[in-house]
C-alpha positions as CSV (number, residue, x, y, z in Angstrom):
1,X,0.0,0.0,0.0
2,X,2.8,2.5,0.8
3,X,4.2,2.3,-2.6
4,X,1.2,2.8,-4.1
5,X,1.0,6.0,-2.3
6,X,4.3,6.8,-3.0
7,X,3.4,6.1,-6.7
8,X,0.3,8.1,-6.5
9,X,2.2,11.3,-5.1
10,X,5.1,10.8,-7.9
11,X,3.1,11.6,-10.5
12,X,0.8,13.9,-9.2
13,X,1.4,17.3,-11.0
14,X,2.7,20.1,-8.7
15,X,0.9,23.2,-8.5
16,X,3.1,25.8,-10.4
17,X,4.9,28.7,-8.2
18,X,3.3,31.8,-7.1
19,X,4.8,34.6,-8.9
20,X,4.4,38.2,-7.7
21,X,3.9,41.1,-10.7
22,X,4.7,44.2,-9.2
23,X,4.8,46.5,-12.5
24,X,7.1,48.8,-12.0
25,X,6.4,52.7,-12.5
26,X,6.6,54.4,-15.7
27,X,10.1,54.9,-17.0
28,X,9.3,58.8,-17.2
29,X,6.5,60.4,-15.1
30,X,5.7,64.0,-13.8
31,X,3.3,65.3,-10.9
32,X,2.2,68.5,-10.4
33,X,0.5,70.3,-7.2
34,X,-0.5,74.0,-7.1
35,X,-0.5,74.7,-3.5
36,X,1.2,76.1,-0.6
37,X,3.9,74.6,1.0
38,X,1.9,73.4,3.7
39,X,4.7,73.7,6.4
40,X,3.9,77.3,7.2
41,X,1.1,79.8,7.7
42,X,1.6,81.7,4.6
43,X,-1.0,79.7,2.3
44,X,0.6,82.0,-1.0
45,X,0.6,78.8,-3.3
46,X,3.4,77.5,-5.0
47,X,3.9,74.7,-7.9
48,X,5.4,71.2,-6.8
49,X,6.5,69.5,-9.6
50,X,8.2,65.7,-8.7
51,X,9.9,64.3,-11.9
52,X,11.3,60.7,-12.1
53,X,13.2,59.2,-15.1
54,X,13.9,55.6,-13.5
55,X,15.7,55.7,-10.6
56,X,16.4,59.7,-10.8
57,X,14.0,62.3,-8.7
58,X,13.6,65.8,-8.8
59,X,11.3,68.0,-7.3
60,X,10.8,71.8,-7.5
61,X,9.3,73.8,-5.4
62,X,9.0,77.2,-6.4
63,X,11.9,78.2,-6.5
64,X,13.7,75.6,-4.6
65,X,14.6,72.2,-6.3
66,X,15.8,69.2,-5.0
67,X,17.8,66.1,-6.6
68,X,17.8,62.7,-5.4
69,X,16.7,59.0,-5.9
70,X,13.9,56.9,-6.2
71,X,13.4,53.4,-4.9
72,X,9.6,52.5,-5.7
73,X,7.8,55.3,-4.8
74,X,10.2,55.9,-1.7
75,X,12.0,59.2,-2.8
76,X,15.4,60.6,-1.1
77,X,15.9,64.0,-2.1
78,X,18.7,64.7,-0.1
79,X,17.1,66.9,2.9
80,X,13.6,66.1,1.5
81,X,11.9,62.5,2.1
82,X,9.0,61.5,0.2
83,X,7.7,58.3,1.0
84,X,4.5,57.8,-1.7
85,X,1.4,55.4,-3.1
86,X,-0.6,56.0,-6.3
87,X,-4.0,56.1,-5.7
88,X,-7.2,58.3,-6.6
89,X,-8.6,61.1,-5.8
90,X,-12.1,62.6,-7.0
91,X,-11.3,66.2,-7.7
92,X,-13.2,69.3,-8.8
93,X,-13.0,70.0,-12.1
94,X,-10.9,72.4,-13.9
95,X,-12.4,76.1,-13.5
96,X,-14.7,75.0,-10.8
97,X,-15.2,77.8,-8.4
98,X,-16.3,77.1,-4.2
99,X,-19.8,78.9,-4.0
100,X,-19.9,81.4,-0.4
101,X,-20.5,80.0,2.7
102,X,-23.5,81.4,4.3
103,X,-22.9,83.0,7.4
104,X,-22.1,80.6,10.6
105,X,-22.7,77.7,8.7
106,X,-21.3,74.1,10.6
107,X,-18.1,73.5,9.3
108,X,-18.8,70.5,9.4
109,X,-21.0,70.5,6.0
110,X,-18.9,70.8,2.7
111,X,-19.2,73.6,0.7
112,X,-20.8,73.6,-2.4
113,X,-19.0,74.2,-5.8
114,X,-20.0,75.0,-8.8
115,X,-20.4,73.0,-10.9
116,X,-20.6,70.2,-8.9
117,X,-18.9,67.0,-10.4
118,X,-15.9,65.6,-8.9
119,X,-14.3,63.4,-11.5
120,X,-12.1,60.3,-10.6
121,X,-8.3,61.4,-10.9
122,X,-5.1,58.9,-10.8
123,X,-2.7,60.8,-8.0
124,X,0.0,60.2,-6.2
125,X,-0.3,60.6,-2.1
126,X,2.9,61.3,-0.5
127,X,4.1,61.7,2.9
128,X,6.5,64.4,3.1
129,X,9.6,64.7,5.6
130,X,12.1,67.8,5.7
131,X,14.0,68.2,8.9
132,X,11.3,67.8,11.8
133,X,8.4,69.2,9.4
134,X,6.4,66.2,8.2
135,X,3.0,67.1,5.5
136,X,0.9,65.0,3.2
137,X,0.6,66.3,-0.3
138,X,-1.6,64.8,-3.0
139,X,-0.1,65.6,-7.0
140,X,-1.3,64.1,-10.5
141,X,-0.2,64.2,-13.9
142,X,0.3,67.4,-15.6
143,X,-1.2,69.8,-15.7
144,X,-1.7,68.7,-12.0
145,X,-4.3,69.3,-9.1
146,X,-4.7,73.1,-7.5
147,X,-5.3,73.5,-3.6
148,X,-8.0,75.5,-2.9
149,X,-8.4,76.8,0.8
150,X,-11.6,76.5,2.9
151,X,-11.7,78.8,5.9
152,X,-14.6,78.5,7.7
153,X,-15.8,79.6,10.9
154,X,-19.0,78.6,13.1
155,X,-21.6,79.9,14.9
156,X,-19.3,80.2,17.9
157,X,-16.8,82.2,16.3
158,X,-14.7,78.6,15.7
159,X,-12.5,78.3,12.4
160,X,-11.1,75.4,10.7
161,X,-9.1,75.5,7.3
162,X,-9.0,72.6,5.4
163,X,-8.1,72.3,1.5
164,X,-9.9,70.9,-1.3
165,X,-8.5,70.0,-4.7
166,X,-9.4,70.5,-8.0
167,X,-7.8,70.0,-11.8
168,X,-5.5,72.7,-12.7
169,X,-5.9,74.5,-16.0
C-alpha cells in the first residue's frame, strides 16, 4: 500500500509557483500640485513638480529644487523625504469655483462648488519629511491638481481650514 501512495504522489502534477507582478512605474512620469507649501502659515501657493526618469527624482518647489533618488515610490531628495502610493482622488474639475459659505454655517458640511462633479483622478499621495516638518501632499499628472483653501468659521466664532483640490488649467 505504501508504494502505491508513494506512486500516487510521484506523478501527481505540482501546482506551479506563485509569482508576484509588481509593474514597476513608468520609465518617465511628472506630478504637479499647485499649493502652498503646507509647512507654514503663509497659504501664497506654490507649484510642486516631482519628476522621475527611473531611478532619478527631482522636485521643485518654487523656486527651490531638489535632486535625489527613487526606490519604488520611496523618494530621497537629499534633505527632502517623500515616501508615496498612487491612488485616486475625486477632484473638482478644472475652473470649478467654491460657491460662499452662508454666514455661521457648521463647518462641518462641505461647501458647495460649482459646478458640482468631482471626476475620478489617478494621483500620487505622498508623505513628506524635511527636517522635523512632516506634511501630506496629493499631485497628478500634468497639468496637475490646485489646492483651494476653505476657511470656515462657526456659529461660535470657531474656524477650521481645510483644502480641497481640484484639476489645474
Amino acid at each position: 500500500m505504501r508504494w502505491v501512495w508513494l506512486a500516487l504522489t510521484a506523478c501527481a502534477t505540482k501546482p506551479p509557483p506563485v509569482m508576484e507582478h509588481h509593474a514597476a512605474p513608468p520609465a518617465k512620469e511628472t506630478f504637479v500640485l499647485d499649493a502652498p507649501l503646507f509647512t507654514t502659515h503663509d497659504i501664497e501657493p506654490v507649484v510642486w513638480t516631482l519628476s522621475r526618469d527611473g531611478e532619478n527624482a527631482h522636485l521643485t518647489l518654487g523656486d527651490r529644487e531638489y535632486t535625489g533618488t527613487a526606490h519604488g515610490d520611496q523618494l530621497d531628495l537629499g534633505a527632502v523625504t517623500m515616501d508615496c502610493r498612487r491612488t485616486e482622488v475625486r477632484a473638482h474639475v478644472a475652473g470649478a469655483e467654491p460657491v460662499p459659505r452662508a454666514a455661521h454655517t457648521d463647518c462641518s458640511v462641505p461647501r458647495a462648488w460649482q459646478p458640482p462633479q468631482l471626476v475620478p483622478t489617478p494621483a500620487l499621495t505622498c508623505t513628506v519629511h524635511r527636517d522635523q516638518l512632516t506634511t501630506e501632499v496629493t499631485m497628478a499628472a500634468p497639468p496637475g491638481l490646485q489646492g483651494v483653501v476653505d476657511d470656515c468659521c462657526d456659529d461660535q466664532d470657531r474656524c477650521e481650514r481645510r483644502w480641497e483640490i481640484r484639476r489645474r488649467q
